[in-house]
N, CA, C and O atoms as a Tripos MOL2 file, in Angstrom:
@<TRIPOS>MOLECULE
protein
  136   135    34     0     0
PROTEIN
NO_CHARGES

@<TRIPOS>ATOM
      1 N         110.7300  107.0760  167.1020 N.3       1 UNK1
      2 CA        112.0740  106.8930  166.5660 C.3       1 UNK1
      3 C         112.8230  108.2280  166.5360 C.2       1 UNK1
      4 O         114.0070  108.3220  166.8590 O.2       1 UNK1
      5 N         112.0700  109.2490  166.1310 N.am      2 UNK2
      6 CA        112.6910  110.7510  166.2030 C.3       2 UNK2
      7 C         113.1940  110.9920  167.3570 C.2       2 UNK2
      8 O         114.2630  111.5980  167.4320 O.2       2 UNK2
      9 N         112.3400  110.4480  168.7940 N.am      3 UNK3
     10 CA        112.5800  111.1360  169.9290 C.3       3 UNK3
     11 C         113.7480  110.4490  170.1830 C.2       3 UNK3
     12 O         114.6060  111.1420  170.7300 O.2       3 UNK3
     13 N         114.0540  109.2950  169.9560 N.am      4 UNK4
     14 CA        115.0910  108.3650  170.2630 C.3       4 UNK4
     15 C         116.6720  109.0420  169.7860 C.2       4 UNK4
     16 O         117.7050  109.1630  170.4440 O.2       4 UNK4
     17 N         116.3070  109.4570  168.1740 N.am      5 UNK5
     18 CA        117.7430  109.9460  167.4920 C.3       5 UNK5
     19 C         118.0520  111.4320  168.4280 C.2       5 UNK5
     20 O         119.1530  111.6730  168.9230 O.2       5 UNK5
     21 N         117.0150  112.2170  168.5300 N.am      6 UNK6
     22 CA        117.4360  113.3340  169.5820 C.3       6 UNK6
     23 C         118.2380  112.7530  170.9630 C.2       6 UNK6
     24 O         119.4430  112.9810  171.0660 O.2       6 UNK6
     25 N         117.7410  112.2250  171.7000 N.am      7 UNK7
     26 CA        118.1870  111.6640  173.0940 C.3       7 UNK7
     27 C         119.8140  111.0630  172.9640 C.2       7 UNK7
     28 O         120.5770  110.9160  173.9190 O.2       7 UNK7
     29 N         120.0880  110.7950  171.6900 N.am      8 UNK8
     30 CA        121.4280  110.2050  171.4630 C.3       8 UNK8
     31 C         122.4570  111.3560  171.4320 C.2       8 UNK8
     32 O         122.0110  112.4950  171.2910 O.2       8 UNK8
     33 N         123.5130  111.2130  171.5260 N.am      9 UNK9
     34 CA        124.3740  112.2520  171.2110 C.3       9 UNK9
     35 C         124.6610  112.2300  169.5430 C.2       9 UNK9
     36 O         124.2050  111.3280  168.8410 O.2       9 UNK9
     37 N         125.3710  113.1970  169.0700 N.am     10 UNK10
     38 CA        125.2570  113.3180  167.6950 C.3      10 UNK10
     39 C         126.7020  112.1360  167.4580 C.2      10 UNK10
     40 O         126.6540  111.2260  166.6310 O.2      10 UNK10
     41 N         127.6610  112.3420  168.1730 N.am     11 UNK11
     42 CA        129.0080  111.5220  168.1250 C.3      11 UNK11
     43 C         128.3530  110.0300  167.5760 C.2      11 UNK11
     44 O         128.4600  109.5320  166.4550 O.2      11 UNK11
     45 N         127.6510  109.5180  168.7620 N.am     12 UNK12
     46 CA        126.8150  108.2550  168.6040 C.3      12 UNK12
     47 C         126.1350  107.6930  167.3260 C.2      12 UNK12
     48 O         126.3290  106.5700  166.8610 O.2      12 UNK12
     49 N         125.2190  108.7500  166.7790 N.am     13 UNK13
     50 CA        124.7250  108.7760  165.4550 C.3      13 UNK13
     51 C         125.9790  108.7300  164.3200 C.2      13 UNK13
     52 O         126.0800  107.8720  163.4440 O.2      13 UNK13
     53 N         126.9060  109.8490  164.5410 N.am     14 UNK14
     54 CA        127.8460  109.7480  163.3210 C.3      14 UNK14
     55 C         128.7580  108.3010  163.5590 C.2      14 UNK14
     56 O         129.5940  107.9960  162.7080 O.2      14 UNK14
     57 N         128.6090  107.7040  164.3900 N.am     15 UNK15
     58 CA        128.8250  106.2610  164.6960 C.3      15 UNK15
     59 C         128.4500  105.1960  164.2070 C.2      15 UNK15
     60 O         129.1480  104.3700  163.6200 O.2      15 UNK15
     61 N         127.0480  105.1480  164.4760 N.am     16 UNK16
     62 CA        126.0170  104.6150  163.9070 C.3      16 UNK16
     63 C         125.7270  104.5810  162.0680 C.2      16 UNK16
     64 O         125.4200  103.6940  161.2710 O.2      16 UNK16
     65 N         126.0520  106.2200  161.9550 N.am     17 UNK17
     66 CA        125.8920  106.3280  160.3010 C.3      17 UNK17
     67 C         127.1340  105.9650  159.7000 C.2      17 UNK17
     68 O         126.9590  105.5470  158.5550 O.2      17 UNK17
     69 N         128.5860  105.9790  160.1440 N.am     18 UNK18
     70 CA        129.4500  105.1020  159.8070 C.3      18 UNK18
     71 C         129.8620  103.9460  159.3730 C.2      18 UNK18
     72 O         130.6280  103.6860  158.4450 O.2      18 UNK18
     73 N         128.8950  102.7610  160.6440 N.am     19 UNK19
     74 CA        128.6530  101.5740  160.4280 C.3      19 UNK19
     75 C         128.1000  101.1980  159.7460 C.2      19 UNK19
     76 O         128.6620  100.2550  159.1880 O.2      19 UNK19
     77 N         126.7850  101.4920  159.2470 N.am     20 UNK20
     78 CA        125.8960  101.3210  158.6830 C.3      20 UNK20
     79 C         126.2210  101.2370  157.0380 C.2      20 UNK20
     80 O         125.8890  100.3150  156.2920 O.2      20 UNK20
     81 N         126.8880  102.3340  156.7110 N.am     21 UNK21
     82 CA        127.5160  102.9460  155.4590 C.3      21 UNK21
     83 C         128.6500  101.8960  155.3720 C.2      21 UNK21
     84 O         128.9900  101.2610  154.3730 O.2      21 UNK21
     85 N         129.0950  101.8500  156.4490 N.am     22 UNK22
     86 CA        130.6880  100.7230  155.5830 C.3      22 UNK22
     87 C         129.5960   99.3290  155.9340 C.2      22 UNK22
     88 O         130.1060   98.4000  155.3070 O.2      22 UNK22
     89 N         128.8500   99.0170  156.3610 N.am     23 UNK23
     90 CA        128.4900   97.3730  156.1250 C.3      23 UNK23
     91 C         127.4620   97.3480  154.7100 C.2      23 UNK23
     92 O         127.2290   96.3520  154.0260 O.2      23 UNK23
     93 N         126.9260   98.7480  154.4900 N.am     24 UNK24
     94 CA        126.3540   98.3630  153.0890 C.3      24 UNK24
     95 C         127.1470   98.0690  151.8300 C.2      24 UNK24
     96 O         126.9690   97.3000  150.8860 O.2      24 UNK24
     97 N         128.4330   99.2780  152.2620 N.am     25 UNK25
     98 CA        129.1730   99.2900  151.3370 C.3      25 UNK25
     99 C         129.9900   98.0090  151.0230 C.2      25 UNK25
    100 O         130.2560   97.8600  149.8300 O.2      25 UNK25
    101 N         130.5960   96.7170  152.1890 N.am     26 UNK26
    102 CA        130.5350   95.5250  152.0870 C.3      26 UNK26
    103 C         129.9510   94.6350  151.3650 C.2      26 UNK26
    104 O         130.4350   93.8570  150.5430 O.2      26 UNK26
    105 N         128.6860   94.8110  151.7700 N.am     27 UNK27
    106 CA        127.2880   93.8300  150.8400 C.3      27 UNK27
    107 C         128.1190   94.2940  149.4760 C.2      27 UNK27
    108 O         128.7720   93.5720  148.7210 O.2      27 UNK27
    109 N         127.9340   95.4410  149.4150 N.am     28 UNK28
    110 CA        127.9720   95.8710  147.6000 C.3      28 UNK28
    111 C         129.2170   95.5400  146.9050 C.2      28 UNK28
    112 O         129.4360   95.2900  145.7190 O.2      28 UNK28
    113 N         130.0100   95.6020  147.9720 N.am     29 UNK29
    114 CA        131.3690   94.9380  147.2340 C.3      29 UNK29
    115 C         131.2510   93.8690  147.0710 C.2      29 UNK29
    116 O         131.1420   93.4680  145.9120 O.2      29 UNK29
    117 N         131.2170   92.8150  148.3280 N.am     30 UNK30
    118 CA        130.6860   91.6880  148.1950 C.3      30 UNK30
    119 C         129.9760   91.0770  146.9950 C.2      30 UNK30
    120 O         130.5770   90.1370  146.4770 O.2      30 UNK30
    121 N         128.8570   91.4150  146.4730 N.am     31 UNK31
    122 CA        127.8630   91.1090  145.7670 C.3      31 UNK31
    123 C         128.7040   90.9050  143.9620 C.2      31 UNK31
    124 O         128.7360   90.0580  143.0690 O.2      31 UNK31
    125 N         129.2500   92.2390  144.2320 N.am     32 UNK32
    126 CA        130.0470   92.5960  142.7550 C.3      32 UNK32
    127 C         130.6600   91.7340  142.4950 C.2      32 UNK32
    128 O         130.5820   91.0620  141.4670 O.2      32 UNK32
    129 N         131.6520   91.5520  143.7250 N.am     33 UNK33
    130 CA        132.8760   90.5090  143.0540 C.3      33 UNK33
    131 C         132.5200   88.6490  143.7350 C.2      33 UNK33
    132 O         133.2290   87.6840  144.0200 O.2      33 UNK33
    133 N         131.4680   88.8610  143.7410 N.am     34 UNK34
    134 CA        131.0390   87.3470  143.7930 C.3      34 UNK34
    135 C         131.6640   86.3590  142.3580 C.2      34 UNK34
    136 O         131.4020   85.1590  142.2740 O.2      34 UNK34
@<TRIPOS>BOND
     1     1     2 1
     2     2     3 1
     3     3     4 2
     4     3     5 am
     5     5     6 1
     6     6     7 1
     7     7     8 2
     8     7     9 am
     9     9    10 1
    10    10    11 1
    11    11    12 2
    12    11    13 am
    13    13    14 1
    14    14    15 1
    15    15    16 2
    16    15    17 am
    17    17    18 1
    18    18    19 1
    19    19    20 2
    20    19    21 am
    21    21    22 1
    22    22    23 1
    23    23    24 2
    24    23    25 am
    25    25    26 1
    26    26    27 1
    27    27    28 2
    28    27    29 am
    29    29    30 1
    30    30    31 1
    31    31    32 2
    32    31    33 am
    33    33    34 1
    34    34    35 1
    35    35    36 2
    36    35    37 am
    37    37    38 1
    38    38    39 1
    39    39    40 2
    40    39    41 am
    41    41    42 1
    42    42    43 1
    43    43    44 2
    44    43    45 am
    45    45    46 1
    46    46    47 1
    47    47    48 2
    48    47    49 am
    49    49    50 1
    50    50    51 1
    51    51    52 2
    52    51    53 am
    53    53    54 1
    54    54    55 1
    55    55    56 2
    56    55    57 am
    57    57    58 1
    58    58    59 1
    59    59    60 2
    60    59    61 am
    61    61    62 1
    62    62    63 1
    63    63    64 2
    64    63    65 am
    65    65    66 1
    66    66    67 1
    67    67    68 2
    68    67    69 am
    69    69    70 1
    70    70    71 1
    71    71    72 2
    72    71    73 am
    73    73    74 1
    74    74    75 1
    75    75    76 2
    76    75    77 am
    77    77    78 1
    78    78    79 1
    79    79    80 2
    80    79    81 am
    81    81    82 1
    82    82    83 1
    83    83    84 2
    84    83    85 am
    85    85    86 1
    86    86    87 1
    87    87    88 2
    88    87    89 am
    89    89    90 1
    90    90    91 1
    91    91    92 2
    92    91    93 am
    93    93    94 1
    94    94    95 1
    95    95    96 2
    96    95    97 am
    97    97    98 1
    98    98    99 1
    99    99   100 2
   100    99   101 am
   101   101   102 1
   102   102   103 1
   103   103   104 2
   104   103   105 am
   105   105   106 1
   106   106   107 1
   107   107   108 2
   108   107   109 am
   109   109   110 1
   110   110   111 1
   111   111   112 2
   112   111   113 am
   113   113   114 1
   114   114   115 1
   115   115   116 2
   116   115   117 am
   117   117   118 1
   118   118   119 1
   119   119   120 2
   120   119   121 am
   121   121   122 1
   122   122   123 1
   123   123   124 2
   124   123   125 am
   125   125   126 1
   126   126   127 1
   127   127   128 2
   128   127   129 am
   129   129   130 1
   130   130   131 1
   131   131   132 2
   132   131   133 am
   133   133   134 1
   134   134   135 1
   135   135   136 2
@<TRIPOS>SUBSTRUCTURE
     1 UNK1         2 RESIDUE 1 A UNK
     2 UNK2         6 RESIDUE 1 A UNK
     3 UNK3        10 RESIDUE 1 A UNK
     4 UNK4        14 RESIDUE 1 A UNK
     5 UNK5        18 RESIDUE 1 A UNK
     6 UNK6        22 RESIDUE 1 A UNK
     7 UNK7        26 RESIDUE 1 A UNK
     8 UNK8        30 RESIDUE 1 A UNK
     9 UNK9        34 RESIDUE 1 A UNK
    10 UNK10       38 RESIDUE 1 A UNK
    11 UNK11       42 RESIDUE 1 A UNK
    12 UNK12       46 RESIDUE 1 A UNK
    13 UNK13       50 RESIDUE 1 A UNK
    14 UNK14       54 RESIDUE 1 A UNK
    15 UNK15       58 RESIDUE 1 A UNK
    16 UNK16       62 RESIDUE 1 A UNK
    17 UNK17       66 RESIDUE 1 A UNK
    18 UNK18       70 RESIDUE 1 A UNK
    19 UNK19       74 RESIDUE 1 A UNK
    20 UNK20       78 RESIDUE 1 A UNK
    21 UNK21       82 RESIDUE 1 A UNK
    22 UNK22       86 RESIDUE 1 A UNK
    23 UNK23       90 RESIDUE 1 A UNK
    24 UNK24       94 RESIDUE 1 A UNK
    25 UNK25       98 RESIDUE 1 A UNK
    26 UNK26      102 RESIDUE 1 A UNK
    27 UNK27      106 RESIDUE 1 A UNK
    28 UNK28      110 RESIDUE 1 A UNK
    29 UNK29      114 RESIDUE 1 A UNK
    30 UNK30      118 RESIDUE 1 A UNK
    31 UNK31      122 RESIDUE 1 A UNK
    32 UNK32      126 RESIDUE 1 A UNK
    33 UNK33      130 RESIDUE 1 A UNK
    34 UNK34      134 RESIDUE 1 A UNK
């Protein structure tokens, strides 16, 4: 998995960690105002 995040470009990752971060942050809103 390490070798994988190297081989990516960093753009890609801060992409990746973007998405990731706003769909949790969804759930959590989500969840709250259920």
């Amino acid at each position: 998995m390490k070798h994988f995040y190297k081989m990516m470009p960093i753009s890609t990752s801060m992409i990746f960690n973007l998405y990731y971060s706003n769909l949790i942050g969804n759930c959590i809103f989500f969840f709250v105002f259920l």
